[in-house]
N, C-alpha and C positions, 0 to 999 in steps of 0.2 A: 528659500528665505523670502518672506514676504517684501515690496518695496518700505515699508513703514519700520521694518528690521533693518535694512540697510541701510538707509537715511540716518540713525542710530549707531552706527557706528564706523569706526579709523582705521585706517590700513596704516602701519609703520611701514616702511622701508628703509633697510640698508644697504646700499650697492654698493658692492667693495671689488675690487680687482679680481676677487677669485670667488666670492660667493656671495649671493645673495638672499637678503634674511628680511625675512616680514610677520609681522605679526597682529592679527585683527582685533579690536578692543570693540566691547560694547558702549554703550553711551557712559556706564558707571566705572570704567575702567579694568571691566574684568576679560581676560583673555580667552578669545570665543577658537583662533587658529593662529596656531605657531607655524612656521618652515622655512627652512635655510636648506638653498640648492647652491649645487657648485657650478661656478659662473668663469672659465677662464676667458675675461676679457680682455687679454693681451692678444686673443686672436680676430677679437672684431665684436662690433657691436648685435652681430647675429647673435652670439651668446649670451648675450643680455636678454633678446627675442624669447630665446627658446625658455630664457628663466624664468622669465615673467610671464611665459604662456603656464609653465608649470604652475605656479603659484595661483594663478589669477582663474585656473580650474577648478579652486578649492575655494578661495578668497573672494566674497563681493563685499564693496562695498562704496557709499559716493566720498566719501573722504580720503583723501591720500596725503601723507604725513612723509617729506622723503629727507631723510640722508645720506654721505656717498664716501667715499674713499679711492672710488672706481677712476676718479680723472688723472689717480696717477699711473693707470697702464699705459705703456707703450705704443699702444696704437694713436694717441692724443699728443702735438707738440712741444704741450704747456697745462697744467692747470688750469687755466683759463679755458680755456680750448676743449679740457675734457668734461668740464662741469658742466658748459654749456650745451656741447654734445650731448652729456648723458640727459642732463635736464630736460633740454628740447623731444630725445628717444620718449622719455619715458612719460611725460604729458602726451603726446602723440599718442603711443602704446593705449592708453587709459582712454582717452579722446575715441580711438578706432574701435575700443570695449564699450565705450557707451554708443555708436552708433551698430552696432552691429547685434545690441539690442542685451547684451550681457550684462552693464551694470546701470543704474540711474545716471542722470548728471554728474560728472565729477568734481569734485573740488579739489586740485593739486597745488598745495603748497611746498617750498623747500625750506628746509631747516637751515638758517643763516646764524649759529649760534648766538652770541649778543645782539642781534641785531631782530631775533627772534622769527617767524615764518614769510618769505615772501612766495608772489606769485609766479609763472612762469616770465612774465612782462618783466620782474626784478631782478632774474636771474643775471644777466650780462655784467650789472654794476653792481651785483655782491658774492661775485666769485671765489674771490679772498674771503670771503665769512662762510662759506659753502663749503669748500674743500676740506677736505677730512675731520669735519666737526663731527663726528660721531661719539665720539670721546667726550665731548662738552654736554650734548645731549641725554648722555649716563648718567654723569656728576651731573648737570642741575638737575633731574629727575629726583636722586638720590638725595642729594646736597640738604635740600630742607628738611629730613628725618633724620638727619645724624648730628647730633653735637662737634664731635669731632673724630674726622674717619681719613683713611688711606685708601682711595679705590683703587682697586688694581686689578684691570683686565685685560689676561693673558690670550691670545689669541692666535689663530692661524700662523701670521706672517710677525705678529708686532704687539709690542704689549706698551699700554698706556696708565698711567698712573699720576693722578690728582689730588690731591690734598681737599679736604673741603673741613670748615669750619663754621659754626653758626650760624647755618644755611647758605653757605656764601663758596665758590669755589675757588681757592686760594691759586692760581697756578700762574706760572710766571712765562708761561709762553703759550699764541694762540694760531702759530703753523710749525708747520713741521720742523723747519730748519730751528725756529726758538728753541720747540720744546725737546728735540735730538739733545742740543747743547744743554740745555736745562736739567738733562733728565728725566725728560715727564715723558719721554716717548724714544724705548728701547726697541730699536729692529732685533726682535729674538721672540720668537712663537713655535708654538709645540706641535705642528704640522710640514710647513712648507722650510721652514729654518735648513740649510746646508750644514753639515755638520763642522766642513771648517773653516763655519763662521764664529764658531762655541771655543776650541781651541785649538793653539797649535802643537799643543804637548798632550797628551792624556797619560793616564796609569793603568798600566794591563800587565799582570802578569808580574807582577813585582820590580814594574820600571817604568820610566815616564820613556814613552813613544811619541813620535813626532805623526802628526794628523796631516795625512796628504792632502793639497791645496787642489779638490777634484770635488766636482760633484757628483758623487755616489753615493752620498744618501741624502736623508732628513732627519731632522726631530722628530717627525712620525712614526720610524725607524728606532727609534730609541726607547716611546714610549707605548711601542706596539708590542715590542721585545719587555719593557716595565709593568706593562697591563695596566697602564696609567690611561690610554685615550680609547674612546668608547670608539665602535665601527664608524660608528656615524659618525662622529668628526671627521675620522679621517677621510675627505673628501678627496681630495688633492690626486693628483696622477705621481707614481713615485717616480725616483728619481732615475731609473732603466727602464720606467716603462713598464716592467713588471709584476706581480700580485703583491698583494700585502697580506703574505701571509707570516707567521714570527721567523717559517724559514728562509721567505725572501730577503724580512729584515735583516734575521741574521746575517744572510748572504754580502747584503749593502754594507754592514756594519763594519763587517771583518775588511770589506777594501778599503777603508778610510786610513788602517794600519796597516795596509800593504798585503794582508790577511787572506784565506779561503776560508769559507765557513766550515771545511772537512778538517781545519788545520788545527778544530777545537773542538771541547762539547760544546751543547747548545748555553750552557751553564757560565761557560767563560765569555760568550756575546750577551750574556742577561747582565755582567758583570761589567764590563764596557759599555753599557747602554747606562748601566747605573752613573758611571764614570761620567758621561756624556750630561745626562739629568744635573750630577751636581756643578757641574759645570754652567749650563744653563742657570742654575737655582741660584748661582752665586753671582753671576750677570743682571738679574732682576735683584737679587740682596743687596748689588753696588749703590746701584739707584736709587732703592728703598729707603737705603739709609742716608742719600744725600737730601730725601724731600725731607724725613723723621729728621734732621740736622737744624730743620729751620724751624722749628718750635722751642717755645721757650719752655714749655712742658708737656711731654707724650704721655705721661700716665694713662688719663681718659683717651687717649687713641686708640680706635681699631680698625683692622683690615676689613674692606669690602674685596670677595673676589669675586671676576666675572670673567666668560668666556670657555674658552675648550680648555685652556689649559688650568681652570681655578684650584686645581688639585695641587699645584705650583702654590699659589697664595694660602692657601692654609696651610702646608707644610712651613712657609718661609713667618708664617703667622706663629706659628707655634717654636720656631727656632728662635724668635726675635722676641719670645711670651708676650703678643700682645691680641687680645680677643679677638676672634676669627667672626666673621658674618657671612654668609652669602650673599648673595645679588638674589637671589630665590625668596628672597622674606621681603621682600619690595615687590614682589608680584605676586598680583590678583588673578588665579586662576583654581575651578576648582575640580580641575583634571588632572592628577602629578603627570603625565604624559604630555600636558599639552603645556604646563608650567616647567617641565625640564626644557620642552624645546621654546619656550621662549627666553628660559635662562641665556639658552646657545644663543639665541635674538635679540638678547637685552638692547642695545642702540637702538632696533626695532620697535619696540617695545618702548623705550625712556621715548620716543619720536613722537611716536603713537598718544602716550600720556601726556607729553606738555601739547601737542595738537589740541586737545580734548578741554585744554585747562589753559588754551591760549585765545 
């Protein structure tokens, strides 16, 4: 890649607690490299290293566009603490790639939501606008092509959900603790999710059974046994350690009811996993129907879905009849392989394009 090619174009980033997602845009907005690696940063900021050397072997460019989720791992005291951390990591990172001759100059801005990109300098005093704005990033991306939409993206660990009107992003909470209360931000995702966070009773077998309070499995687990999530999402390490394969799941499946996987066919853990899905599906429906609550008319409402789990948003789209969209018809890319995985990247990607248009 020529320098006069790089100069030309935006690296998005999303650094989140467990993966990290980037996506390269040319000057016109169209996506040149998508990739989402799995980043467990609850064990150190090495993993972050090793992510961004992954990426950064694929990806040049001098613009860097960044968002984060990452400052709420456990290895940071506070939000504050991990934004700045990672902020300072990752300008450094970038910094040690342009003197080591690998990319041009860089330009590292962070994505401050409302407050829109600052530099490394502004990091410190816009912490609170830093922190898990990725979600904001989506919606106003999206925001000004929809008259009136529901975004809802399902994801790894946590799913987010926005109302946006007349180009405007309607939402009534802008951290976490708001939008938990609010409803705009449900901890339940279709990878890392424990399964008896979903419920304490399921139906198996012609009875409701009580769901052991134990970590033995995942949502991963559920929709590996569904044929709902592609390999590639399933990043995550399971929850024994174990392979992911549909016999392992099964295996995880069957201990949540106290269960062996020999104590069944493979037919009756497809059956329980289904049990597990609607369970889930009715947990993002609670919520759904709390945003859908505050319009004084949904007719012209439709669902945007994004993320691993979007297979969730169109089913809940079509149970509640209201048009289904992807998050895929907002992105310029003219390779389906390199547009599927920026789908997976979309925060990546929405980062990327208000950079470009900022």
């Amino acid at each position: 890649m020529s320098q006069n090619t790089r100069t030309r174009t935006v690296i998005g980033w999303d650094i989140g607690g467990a993966h990290v997602k980037a996506v390269m845009l040319n000057a016109a907005g169209h996506v040149l490299a998508a990739n989402q690696v799995y980043c467990p940063l609850w064990r150190g900021l090495h993993e972050l290293d090793l992510a961004m050397d992954i990426i950064l072997r694929e990806f040049n460019a001098e613009n860097h566009q960044v968002t984060m989720t990452g400052e709420l791992a456990d290895i940071f005291p506070n939000r504050h603490a991990g934004v700045v951390q990672i902020a300072q990591f990752v300008a450094q990172k970038l910094f040690n790639q342009k003197l080591a001759g690998q990319t041009p100059p860089c330009n590292v801005k962070f994505y401050a939501g409302n407050q829109g990109f600052v530099g490394i300098e502004g990091v410190e005093s816009n912490t609170a606008e830093i922190a898990s704005m990725n979600w904001l990033a989506s919606t106003q991306y999206i925001a000004h092509n929809v008259q009136q939409g529901l975004f809802i993206d399902v994801g790894s660990t946590t799913t987010d959900i926005a109302l946006m009107r007349d180009g405007k992003v309607l939402v009534r909470g802008f951290n976490d603790a708001t939008r938990m209360q609010c409803d705009e931000l449900v901890y339940t995702g279709v990878v890392r999710t424990p399964l008896m966070a979903l419920k304490q009773k399921i139906a198996f077998a012609g009875q409701r059974v009580n769901v052991a309070a134990e970590h033995f499995a995942t949502t991963a687990d559920v929709y590996t046994l569904t044929g709902d999530l592609a390999a590639a999402e399933n990043m995550a390490e399971t929850a024994d350690g174990a392979d992911k394969s549909i016999e392992a799941s099964a295996r995880r499946i069957a201990r949540m009811i106290g269960h062996d996987a020999q104590d069944a066919p493979l037919s009756v853990w497809r059956n329980l996993a289904c049990a597990f899905k609607s369970s889930q599906l009715n947990l993002i429906k609670q919520a759904v129907l709390m945003q859908i609550s505050r319009l004084d008319d949904s007719q012209n409402l439709q669902f945007i879905g994004a993320g691993a789990g979007e297979f969730l948003v169109r089913e809940l789209a079509k149970q509640l009849g209201f048009k289904y969209v992807s998050v895929s018809d907002f992105i310029h890319a003219e390779n389906h392989a390199i547009k599927t995985l920026a789908q997976v990247c979309f925060p990546a990607y929405a980062v990327a394009g208000l950079g470009l248009n900022s």
